[in-house]
C-alpha positions, 0 to 999 in steps of 0.5 A: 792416840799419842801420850799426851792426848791419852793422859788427857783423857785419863785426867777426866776421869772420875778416879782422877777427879777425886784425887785431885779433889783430896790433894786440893782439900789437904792443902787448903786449895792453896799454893803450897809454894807462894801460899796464894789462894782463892786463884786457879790451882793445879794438882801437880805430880811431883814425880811420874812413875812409867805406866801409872795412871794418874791417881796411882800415887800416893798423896804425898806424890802432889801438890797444889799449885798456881798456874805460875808456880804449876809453869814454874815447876814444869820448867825444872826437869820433870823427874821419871821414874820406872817403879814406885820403889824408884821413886819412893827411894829419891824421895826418901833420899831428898827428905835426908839431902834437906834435913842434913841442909837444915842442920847446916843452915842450923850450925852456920847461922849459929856459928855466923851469929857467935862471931857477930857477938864477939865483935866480928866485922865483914870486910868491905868486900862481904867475903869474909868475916875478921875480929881481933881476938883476945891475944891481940891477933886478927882473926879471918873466917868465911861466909859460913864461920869458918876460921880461914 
């Protein structure tokens, strides 16, 4: 028996059923990615750890999906792992990478809408923002409002 046919059989047993069962009720049997329900869902591991069985992951490991969202993300590279520790760490470090985007998207959005109340303009191009200041004098700044 290949890989493939093994993990197929393992995905009809009771241990998995139940699983899934759980991850489809904490999300509402709806697509966390387009919000859809009341369509065909799948229970999608979001990272495999070499050995585990596929219930031997915590709940936050899944997530319920379309079948395009599910054909979506198997297209984007499939990340393994040889421990959970390994796994748990790229996770934990994914939280940290979004939370520190989010404060930048935070601070720009700011810095962008400050510029936007004192008068600022794109240029025709959309490439930079430009205001004449206080002094008389032009002032430039990037896409994310950054003096240039």
């Amino acid at each position: 028996m290949n890989g493939k046919e093994w993990y197929r059989e393992q995905l009809k047993k009771p241990e998995w059923l139940a699983k899934r069962k759980k991850i489809y009720e904490r999300d509402n049997r709806t697509c966390v990615d387009c919000q859809k329900s009341g369509i065909r869902i799948h229970c999608h591991h979001e990272h495999y750890v070499r050995g585990k069985k596929p219930w031997d992951y915590p709940p936050h490991a899944f997530v319920t999906l379309c079948d395009e969202c599910h054909d979506n993300r198997h297209r984007a590279a499939i990340m393994k792992f040889m421990t959970h520790h390994d796994a748990e760490m790229w996770l934990m470090f994914s939280e940290v990478d979004k939370a520190m985007i989010e404060v930048e998207l935070k601070e720009r959005s700011e810095r962008v809408e400050g510029l936007s109340n004192q008068g600022a303009d794109w240029d025709s191009n959309g490439q930079y923002y430009s205001m004449i200041d206080e002094n008389g004098e032009q002032r430039c700044f990037d896409a994310d409002g950054n003096l240039m």
